[in-house]
N, C-alpha and C positions, 0 to 999 in steps of 0.2 A: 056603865060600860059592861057587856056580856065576859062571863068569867073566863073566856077563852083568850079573854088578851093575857091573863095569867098565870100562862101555860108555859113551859120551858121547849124551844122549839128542837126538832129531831134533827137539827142540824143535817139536812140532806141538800146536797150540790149539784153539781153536773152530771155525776155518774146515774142520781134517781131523775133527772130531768130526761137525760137520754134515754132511759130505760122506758118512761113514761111516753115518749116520744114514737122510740122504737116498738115498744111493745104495741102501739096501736095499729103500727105500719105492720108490723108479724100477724096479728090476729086479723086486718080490715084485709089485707090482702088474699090471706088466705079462706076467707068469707067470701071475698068476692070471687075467688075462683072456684068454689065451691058452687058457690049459684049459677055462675055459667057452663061449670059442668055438667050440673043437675039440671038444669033448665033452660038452657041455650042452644040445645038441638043442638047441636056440636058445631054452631055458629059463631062461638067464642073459644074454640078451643085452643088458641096461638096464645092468646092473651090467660086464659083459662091457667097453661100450661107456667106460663111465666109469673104468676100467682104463688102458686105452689112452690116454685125457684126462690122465689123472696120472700116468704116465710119461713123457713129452715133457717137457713141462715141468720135470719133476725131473730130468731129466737135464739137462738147461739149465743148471738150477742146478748140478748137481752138479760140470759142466765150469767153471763160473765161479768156484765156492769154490777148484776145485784151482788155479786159474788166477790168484787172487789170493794164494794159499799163496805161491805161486812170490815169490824173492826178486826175478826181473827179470818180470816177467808178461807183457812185451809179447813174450816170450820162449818162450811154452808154445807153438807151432810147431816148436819141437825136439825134442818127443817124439817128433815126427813123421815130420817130413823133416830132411836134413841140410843144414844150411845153405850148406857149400860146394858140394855137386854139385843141390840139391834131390829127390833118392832118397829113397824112404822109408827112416823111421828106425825100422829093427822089430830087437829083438835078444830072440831066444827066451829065453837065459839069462838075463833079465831080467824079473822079475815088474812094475815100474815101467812099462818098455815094451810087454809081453803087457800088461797092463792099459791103457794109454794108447788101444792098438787098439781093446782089448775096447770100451772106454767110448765109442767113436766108430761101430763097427760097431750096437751096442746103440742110442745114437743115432739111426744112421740106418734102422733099422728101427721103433725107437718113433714116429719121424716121418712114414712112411708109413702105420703102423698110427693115428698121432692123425689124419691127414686123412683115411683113409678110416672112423674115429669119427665129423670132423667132420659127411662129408656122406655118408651111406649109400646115398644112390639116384645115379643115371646115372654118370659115367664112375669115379668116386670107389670104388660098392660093389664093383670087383675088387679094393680092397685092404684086402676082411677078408673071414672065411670065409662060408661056405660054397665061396667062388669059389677055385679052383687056385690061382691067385697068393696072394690072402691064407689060405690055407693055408701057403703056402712061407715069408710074410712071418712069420706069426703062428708059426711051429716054430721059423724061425731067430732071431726076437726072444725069443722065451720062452728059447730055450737062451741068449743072451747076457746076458738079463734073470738067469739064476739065477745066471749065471758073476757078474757083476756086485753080488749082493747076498753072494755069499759071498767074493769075490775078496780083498777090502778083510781079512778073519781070515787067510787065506792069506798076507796082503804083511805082517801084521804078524809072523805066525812065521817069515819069514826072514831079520829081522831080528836085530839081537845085543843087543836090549834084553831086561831080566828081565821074568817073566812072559811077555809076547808070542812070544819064541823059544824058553820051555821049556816048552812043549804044542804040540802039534800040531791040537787043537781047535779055535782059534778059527774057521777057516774053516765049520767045521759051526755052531760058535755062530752065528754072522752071519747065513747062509743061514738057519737056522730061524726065527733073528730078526726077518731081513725079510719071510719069511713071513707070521710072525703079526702083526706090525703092519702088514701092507700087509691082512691079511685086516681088520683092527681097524678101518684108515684106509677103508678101501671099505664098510663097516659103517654106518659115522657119517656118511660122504658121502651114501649110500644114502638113509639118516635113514629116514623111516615108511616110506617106499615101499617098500621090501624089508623091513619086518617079521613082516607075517605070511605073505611070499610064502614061496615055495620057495627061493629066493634066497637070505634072509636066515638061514633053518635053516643052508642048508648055509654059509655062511659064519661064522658062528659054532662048527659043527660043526666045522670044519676049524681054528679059530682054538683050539678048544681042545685037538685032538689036536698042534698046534703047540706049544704053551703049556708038555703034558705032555713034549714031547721037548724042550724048551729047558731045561727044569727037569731031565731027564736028562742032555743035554749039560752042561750048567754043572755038576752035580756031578761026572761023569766028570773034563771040564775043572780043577777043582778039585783032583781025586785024582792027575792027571798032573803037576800041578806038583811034587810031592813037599815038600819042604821050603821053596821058591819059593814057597810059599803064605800061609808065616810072613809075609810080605811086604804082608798085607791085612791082619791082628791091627792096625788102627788106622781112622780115620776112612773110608778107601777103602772097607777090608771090610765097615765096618755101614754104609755105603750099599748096597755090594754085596747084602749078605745082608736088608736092609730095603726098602730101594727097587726094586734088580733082581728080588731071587727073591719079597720077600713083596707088595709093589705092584702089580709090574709081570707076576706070574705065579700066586703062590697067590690074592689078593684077586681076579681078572681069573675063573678058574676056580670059586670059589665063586660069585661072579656067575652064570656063566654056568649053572651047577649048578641053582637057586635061580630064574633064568628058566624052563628045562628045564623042571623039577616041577611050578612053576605055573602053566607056559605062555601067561608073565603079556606073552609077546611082547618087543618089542625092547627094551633098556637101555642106553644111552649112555654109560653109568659104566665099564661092562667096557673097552669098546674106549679108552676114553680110557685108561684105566690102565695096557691094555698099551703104547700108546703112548709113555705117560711112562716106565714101563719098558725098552722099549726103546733111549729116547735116554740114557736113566740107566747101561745097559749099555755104551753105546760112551764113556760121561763116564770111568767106573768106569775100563773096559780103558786107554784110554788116556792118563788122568792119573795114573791111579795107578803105571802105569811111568815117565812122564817126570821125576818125583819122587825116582828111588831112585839 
């Protein structure tokens, strides 16, 4: 048995389920609004816009979940600064602290880019593209937006809990994760307006080439545990195998299949599904190791 079943678990609940959940929806979103900005001829820019609207805000959230995780919370200033001298508190060899940063610089770029969403004419529209600074803003949030939706796979394999520290996948799971539910969530935000646009194609389009590589991740994933796999042969793994792969990824691509063909225009059904897949994925990962 791998020495990671003998590991004392970190006791994390709903509050780092949501976090893991939301943070991927905060950074995938605002990634993809980045690339439609920067890249879409300004043929995305509705949806573009509304990208940037639901990243702020999520991260909001996201800094308050970790923030009540904390056992002293009035206390999460410490990731920070040091409390004796007030110097920043940045330690590289630390994934907890490289993320604390991350989720703060990702922050404060999301927040620029949501005010210049809010208001896109006079002093406002330099901070989104076409204009040089939001260019600068929209590269360096997109880069800390992806660091951010995949970071959270990353901190869990270097950890000494089963499952979580015997793959080195999770980080790609997550990242592609938030991907497609962040394409899912801007879909259904979207709603008719972006249905039969160009918009809504490519958003879909993307959500399903996401869908296919999540479904390839998670079996890779699966095959790297090796006998750490045994470990799901109960209630965790026919969620896993029901709700994550058959819900939340095969269900979601017949859909989308089935729209395709009869170009019967937008469906509601697909993006919810990946959604609940999604969050079903981070339930999975991380109660099924706090468990063992």
């Amino acid at each position: 048995m791998p020495s990671t079943f003998y590991s004392a678990p970190p006791h994390w609940h709903w509050l780092i389920v949501l976090y893991f959940f939301i943070g991927g929806l905060a950074g995938g979103c605002y990634f993809l609004a980045a690339v439609m900005d920067l890249f879409g001829g300004g043929r995305h820019r509705t949806v573009a816009r509304l990208g940037y609207l639901v990243a702020f805000p999520a991260v909001v959230i996201c800094g308050a979940l970790l923030t009540l995780d904390l056992t002293r919370p009035e206390r999460f200033w410490h990731m920070l600064l040091q409390s004796a001298t007030w110097r920043p508190m940045f330690k590289a060899y630390s994934p907890m602290s490289v993320g604390a940063w991350a989720l703060l610089a990702f922050g404060a770029f999301s927040l620029l880019s949501f005010l210049g969403a809010r208001r896109e004419t006079g002093q406002w529209a330099v901070l989104r593209p076409p204009r040089p600074l939001g260019i600068l803003i929209s590269v360096l949030g997109g880069f800390f937006g992806a660091f951010l939706a995949g970071y959270t796979g990353v901190l869990l394999s270097v950890t000494n809990r089963p499952i979580w520290a015997d793959t080195s996948l999770l980080g790609l799971v997550f990242l592609v994760s938030g991907a497609s539910t962040s394409a899912a969530l801007l879909t259904l935000l979207g709603g008719s307006r972006v249905a039969s646009a160009d918009t809504g194609r490519a958003l879909a389009r993307f959500d399903r080439w996401m869908l296919v590589l999540e479904l390839l991740a998670l079996v890779a994933l699966v095959a790297s545990l090796g006998v750490v796999a045994r470990a799901w042969l109960d209630a965790w793994g026919a969620l896993f195998a029901l709700g994550v792969v058959g819900v939340g990824i095969l269900a979601p691509l017949v859909l989308y299949a089935r729209t395709r063909e009869a170009a019967a225009g937008h469906s509601a059904l697909a993006p919810v599904l990946v959604l609940v897949g999604g969050l079903l994925l981070r339930v999975v990962v991380i109660f099924s190791a706090e468990g063992l």
